[in-house]
Structure formats: structure tokens, C-alpha cells
Biopython code that builds the backbone (N, CA, C, O; Angstrom):
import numpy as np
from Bio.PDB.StructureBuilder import StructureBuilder

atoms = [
    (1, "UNK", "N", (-26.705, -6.670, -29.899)),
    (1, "UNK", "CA", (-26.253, -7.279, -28.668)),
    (1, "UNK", "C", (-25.562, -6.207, -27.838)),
    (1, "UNK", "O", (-24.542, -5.613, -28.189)),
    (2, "UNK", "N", (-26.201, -6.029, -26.743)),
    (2, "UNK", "CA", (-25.396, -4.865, -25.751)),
    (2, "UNK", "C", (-25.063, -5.274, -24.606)),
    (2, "UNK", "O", (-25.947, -5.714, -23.871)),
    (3, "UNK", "N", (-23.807, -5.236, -24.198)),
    (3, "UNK", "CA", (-22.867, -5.541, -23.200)),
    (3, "UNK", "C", (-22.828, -4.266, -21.995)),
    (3, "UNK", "O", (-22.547, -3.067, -21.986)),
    (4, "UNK", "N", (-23.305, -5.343, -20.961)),
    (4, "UNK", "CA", (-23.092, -4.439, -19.447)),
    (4, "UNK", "C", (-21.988, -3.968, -18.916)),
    (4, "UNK", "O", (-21.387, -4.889, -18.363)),
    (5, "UNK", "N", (-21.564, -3.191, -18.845)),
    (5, "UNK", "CA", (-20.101, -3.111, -18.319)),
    (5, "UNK", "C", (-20.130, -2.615, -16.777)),
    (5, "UNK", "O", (-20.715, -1.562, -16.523)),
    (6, "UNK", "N", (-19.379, -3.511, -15.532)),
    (6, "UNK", "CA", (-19.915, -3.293, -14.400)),
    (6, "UNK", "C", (-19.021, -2.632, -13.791)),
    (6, "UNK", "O", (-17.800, -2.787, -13.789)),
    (7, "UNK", "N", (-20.091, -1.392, -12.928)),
    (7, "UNK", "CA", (-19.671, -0.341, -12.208)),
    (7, "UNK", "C", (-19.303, -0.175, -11.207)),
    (7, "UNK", "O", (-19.859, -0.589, -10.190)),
    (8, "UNK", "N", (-18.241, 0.493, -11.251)),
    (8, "UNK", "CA", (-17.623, 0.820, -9.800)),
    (8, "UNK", "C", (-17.904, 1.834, -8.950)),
    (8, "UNK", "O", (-17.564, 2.961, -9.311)),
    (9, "UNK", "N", (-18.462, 1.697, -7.870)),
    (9, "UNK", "CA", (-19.268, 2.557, -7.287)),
    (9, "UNK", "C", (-17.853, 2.998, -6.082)),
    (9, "UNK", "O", (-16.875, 2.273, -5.900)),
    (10, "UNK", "N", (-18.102, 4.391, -5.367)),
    (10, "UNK", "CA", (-17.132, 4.533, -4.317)),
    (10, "UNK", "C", (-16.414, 5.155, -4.647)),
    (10, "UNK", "O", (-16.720, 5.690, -5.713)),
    (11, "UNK", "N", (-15.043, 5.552, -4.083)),
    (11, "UNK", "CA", (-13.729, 6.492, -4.510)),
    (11, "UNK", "C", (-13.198, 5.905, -4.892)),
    (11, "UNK", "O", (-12.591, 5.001, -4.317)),
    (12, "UNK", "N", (-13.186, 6.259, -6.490)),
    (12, "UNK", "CA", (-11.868, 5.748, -7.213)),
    (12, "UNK", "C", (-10.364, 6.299, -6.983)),
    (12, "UNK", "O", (-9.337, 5.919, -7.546)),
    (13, "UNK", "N", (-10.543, 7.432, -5.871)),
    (13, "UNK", "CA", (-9.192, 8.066, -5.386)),
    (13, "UNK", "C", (-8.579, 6.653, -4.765)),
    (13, "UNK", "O", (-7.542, 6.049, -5.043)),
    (14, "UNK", "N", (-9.644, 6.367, -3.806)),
    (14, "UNK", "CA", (-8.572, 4.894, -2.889)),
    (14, "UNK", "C", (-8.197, 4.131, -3.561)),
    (14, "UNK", "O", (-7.123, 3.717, -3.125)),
    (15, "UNK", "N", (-8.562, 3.518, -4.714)),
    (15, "UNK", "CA", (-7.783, 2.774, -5.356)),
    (15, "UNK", "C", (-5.862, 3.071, -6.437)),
    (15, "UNK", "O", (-4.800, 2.564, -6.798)),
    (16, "UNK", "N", (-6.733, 4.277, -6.421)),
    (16, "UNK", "CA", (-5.294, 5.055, -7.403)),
    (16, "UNK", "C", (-4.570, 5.381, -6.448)),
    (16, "UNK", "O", (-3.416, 5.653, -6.781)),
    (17, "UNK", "N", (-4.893, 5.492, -4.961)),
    (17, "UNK", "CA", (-3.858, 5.976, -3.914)),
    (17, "UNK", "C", (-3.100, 4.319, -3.416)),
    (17, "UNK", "O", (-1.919, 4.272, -3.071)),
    (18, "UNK", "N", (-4.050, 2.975, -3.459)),
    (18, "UNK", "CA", (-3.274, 2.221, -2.911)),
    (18, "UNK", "C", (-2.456, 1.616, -4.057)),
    (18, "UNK", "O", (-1.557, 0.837, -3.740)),
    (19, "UNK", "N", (-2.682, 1.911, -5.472)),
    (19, "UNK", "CA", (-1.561, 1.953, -6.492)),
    (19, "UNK", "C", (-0.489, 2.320, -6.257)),
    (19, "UNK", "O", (0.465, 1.542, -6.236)),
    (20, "UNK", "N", (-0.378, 3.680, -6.008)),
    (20, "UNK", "CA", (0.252, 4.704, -5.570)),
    (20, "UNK", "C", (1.280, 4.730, -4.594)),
    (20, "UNK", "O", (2.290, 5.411, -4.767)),
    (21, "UNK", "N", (1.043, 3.824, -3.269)),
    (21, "UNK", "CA", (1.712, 3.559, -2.463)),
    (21, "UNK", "C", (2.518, 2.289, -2.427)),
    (21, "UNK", "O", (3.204, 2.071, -1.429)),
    (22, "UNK", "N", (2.498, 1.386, -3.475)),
    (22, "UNK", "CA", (2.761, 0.430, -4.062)),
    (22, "UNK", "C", (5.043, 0.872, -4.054)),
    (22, "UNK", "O", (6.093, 0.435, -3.585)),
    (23, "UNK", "N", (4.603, 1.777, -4.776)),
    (23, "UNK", "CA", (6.190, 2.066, -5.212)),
    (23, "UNK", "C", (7.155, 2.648, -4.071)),
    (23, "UNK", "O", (8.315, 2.241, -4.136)),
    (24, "UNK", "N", (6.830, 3.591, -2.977)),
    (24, "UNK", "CA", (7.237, 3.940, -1.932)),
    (24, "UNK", "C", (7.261, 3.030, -0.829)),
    (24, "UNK", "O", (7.932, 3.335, 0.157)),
    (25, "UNK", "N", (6.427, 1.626, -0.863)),
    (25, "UNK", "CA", (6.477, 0.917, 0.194)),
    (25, "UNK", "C", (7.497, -0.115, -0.016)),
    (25, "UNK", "O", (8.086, -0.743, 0.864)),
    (26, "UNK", "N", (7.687, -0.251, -1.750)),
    (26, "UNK", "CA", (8.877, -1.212, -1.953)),
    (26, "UNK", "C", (10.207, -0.784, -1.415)),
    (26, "UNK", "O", (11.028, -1.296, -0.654)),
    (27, "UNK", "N", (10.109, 0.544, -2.207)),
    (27, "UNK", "CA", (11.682, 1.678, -1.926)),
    (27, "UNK", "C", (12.070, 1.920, -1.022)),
    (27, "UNK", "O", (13.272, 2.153, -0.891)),
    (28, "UNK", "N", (11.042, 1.975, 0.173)),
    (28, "UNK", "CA", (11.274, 2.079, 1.782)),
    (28, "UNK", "C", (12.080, 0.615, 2.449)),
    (28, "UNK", "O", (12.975, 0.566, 3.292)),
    (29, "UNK", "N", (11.451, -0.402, 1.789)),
    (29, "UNK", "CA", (12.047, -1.590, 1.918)),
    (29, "UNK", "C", (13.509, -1.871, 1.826)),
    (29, "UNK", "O", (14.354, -2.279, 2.623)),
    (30, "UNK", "N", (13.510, -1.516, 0.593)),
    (30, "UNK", "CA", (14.911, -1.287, -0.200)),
    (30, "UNK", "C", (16.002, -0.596, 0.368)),
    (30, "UNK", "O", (17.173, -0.960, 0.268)),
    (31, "UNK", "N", (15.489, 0.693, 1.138)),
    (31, "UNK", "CA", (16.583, 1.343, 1.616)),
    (31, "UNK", "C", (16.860, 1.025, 2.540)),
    (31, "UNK", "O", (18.075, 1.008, 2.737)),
    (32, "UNK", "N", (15.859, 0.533, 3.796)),
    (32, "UNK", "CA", (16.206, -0.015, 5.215)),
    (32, "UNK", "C", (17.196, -1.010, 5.044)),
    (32, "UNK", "O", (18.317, -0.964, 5.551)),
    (33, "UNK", "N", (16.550, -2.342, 3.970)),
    (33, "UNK", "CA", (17.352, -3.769, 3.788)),
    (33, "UNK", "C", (18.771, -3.011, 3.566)),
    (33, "UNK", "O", (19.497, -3.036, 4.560)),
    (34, "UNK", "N", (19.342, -2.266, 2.300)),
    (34, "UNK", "CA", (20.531, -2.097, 2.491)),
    (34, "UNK", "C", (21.299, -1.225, 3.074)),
    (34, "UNK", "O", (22.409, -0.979, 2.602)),
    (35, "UNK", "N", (20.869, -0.652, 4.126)),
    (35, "UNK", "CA", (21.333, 0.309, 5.211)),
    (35, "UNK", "C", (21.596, -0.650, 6.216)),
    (35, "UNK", "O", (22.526, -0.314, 6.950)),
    (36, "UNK", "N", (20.941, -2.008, 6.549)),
    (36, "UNK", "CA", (21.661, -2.585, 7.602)),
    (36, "UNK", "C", (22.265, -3.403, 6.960)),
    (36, "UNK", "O", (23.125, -3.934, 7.662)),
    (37, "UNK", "N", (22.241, -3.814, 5.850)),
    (37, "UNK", "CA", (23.636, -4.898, 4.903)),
    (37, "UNK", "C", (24.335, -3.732, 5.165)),
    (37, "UNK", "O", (24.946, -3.727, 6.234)),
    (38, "UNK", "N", (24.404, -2.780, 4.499)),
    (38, "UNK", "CA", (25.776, -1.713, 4.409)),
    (38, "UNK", "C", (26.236, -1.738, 5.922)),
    (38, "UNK", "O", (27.345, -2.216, 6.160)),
    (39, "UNK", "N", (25.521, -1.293, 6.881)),
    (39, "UNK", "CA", (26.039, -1.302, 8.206)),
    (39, "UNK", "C", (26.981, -2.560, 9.019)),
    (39, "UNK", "O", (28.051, -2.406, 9.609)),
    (40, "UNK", "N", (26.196, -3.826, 8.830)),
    (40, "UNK", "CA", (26.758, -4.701, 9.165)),
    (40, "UNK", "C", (28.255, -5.230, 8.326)),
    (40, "UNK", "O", (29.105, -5.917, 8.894)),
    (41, "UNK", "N", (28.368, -4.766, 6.900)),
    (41, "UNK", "CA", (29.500, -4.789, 6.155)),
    (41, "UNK", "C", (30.699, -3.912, 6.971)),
    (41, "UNK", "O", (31.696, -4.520, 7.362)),
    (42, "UNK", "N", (30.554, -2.377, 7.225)),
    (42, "UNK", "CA", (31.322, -1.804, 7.681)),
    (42, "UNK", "C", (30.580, -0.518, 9.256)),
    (42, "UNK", "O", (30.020, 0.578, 9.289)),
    (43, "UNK", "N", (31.104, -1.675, 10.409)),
    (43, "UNK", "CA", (30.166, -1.113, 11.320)),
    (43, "UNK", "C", (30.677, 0.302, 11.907)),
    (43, "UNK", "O", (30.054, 0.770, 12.860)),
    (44, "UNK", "N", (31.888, 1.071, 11.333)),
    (44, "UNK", "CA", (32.858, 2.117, 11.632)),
    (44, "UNK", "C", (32.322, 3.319, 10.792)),
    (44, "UNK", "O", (32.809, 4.449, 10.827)),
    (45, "UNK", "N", (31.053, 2.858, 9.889)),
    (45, "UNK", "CA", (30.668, 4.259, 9.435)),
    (45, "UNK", "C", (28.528, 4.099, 9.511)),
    (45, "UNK", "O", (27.553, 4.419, 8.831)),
    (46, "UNK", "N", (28.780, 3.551, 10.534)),
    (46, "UNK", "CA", (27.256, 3.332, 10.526)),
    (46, "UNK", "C", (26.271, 4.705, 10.853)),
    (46, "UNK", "O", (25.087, 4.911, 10.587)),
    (47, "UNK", "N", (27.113, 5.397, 11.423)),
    (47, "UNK", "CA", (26.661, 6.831, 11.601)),
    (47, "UNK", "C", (26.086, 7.745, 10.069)),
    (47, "UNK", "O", (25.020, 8.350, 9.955)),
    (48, "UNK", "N", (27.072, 7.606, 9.123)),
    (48, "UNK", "CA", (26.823, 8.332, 7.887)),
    (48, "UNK", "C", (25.591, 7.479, 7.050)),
    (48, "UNK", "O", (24.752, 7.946, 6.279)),
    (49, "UNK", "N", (25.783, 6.112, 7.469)),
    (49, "UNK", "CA", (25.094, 5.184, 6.585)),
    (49, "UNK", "C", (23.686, 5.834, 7.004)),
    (49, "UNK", "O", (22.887, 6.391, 6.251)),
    (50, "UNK", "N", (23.585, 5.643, 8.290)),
    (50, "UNK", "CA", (22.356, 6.003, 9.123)),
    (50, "UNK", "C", (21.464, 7.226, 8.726)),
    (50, "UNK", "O", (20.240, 7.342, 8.671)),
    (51, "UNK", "N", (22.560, 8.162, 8.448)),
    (51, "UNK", "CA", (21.992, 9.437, 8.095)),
    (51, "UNK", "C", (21.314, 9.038, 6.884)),
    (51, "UNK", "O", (20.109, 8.958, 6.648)),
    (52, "UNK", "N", (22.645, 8.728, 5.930)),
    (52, "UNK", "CA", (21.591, 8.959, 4.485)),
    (52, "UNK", "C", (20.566, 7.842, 4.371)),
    (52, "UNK", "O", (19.745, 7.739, 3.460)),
    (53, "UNK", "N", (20.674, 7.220, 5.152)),
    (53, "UNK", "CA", (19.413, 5.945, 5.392)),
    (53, "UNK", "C", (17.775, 6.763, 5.283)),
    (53, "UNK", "O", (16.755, 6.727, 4.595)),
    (54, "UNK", "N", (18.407, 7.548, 6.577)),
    (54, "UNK", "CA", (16.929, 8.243, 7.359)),
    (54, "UNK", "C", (17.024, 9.653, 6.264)),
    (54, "UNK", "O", (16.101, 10.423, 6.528)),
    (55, "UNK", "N", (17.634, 10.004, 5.473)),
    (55, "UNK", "CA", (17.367, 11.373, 4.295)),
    (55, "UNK", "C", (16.645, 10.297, 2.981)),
    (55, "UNK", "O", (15.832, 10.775, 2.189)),
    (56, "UNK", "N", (16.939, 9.296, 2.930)),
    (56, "UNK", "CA", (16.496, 8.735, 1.741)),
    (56, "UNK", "C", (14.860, 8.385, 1.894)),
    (56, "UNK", "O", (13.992, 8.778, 1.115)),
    (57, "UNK", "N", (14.654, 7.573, 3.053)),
    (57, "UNK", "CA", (13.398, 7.136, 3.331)),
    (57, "UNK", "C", (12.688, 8.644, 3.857)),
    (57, "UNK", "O", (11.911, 8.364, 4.770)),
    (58, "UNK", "N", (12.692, 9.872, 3.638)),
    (58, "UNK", "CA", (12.002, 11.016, 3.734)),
    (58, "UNK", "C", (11.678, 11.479, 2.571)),
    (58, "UNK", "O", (10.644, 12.121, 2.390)),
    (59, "UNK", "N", (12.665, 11.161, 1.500)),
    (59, "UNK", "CA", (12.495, 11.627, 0.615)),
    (59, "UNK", "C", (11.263, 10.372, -0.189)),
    (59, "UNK", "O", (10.225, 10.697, -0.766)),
    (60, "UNK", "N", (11.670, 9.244, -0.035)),
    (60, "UNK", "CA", (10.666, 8.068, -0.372)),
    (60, "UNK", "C", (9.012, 8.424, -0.135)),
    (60, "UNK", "O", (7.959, 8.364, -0.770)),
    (61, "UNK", "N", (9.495, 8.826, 1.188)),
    (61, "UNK", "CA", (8.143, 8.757, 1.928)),
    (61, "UNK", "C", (7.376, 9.904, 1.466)),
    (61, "UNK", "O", (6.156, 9.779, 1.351)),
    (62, "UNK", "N", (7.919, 10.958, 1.200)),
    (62, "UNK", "CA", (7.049, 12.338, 0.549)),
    (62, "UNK", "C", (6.646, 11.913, -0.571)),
    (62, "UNK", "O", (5.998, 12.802, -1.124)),
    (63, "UNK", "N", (6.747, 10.432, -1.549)),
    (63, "UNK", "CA", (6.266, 10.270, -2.293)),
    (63, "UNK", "C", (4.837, 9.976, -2.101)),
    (63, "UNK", "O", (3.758, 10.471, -2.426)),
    (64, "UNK", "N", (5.371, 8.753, -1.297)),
    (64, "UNK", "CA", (3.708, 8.517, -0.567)),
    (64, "UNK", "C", (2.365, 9.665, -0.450)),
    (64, "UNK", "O", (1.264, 9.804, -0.984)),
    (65, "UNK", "N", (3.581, 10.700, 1.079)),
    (65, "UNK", "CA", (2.548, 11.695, 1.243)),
    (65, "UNK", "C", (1.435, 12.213, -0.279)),
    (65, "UNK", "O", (0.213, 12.330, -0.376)),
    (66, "UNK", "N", (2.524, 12.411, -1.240)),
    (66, "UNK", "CA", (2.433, 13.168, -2.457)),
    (66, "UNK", "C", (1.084, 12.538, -2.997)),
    (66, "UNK", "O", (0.173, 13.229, -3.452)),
    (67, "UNK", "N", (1.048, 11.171, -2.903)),
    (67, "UNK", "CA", (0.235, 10.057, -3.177)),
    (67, "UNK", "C", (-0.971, 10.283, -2.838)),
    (67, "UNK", "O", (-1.901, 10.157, -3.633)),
    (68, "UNK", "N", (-1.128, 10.673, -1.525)),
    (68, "UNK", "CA", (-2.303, 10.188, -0.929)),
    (68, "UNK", "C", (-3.255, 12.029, -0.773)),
    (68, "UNK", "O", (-4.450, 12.194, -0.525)),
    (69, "UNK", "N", (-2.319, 12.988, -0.994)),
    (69, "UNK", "CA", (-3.162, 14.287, -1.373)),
    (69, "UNK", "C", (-3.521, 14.744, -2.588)),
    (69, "UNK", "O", (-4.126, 15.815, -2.617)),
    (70, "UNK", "N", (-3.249, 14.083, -3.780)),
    (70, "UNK", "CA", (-3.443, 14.356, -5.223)),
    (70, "UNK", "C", (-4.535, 13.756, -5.581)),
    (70, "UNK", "O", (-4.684, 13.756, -6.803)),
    (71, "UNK", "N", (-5.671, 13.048, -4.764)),
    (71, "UNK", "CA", (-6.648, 12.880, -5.332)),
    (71, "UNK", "C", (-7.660, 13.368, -4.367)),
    (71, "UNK", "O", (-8.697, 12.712, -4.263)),
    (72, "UNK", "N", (-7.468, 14.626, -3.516)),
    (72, "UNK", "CA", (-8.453, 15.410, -2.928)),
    (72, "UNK", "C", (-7.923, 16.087, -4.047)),
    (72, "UNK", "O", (-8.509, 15.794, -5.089)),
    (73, "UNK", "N", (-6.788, 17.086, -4.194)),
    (73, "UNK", "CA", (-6.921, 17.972, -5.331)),
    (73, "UNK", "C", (-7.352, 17.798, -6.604)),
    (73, "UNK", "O", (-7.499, 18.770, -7.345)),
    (74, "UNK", "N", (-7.604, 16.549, -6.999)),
    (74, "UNK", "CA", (-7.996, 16.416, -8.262)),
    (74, "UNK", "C", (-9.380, 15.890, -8.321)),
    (74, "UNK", "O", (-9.925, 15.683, -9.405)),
    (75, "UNK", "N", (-10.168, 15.592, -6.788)),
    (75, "UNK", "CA", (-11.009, 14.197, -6.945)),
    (75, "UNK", "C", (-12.000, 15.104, -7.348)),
    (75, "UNK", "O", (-12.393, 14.405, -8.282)),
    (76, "UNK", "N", (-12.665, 16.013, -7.399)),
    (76, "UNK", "CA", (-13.818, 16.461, -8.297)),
    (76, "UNK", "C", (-13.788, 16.800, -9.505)),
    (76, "UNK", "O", (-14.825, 17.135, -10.078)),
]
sb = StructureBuilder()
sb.init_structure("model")
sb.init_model(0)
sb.init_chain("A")
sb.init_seg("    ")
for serial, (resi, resn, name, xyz) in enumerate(atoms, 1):
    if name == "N":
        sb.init_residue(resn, " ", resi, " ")
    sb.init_atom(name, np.array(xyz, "f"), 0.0, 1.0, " ", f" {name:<3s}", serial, name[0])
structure = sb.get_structure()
């Protein structure tokens, strides 16, 4: 008895990339939501909040980038 096993035709990069972006799109979430809770808690340091708001979601986001070029370097 032999079993078909069905094929996936196409770039399997796009799929491992929209995996991929899975975790940076939550974390991006995450940091905005509590950058304006934190802000609206104490609106006298919204400046610093702001900053490390916008250093965190760069650093998030280069994950992404990271994401979405590792399967040209690897895809052959």
C-alpha cells in the first residue's frame, strides 16, 4: 500500500517568511500598546517613553527585515 504525499509546489521561502513575521508583528504591537499606556500613566515623561518606544520597534523591526532576506540567502 503506497501513500501519496501532496506537494507543495512554489516558494517555500514565503511561507517560512510569513512564519517569520508572525513574532515581530506581535512585538511591534506590544511595544506601541504599552508606550501609550505608559504615556497616558505619566504624561511628563512622554518624551523618553517615546524615544525608547521608537529604539525598540527598530530593533523589532530588523527582525522582520532579518526575516524576509534569509531565504534569498539560503533559498537555493
Amino acid at each position: 500500500m503506497s501513500v501519496l504525499a501532496a506537494g507543495v509546489t512554489g516558494s517555500v521561502a514565503s511561507i517560512g517568511y510569513g512564519l517569520a513575521a508572525i513574532g515581530p508583528g506581535i512585538g511591534v504591537g506590544l511595544i506601541f500598546g504599552n508606550g501609550v499606556q505608559a504615556m497616558a500613566r505619566q504624561p511628563e515623561a512622554a518624551g523618553l517613553i517615546r524615544s525608547n518606544m521608537f529604539i525598540g520597534f527598530a530593533l523589532t523591526e530588523a527582525l522582520a527585515l532579518i526575516g524576509i532576506v534569509m531565504p534569498f540567502v539560503y533559498g537555493q
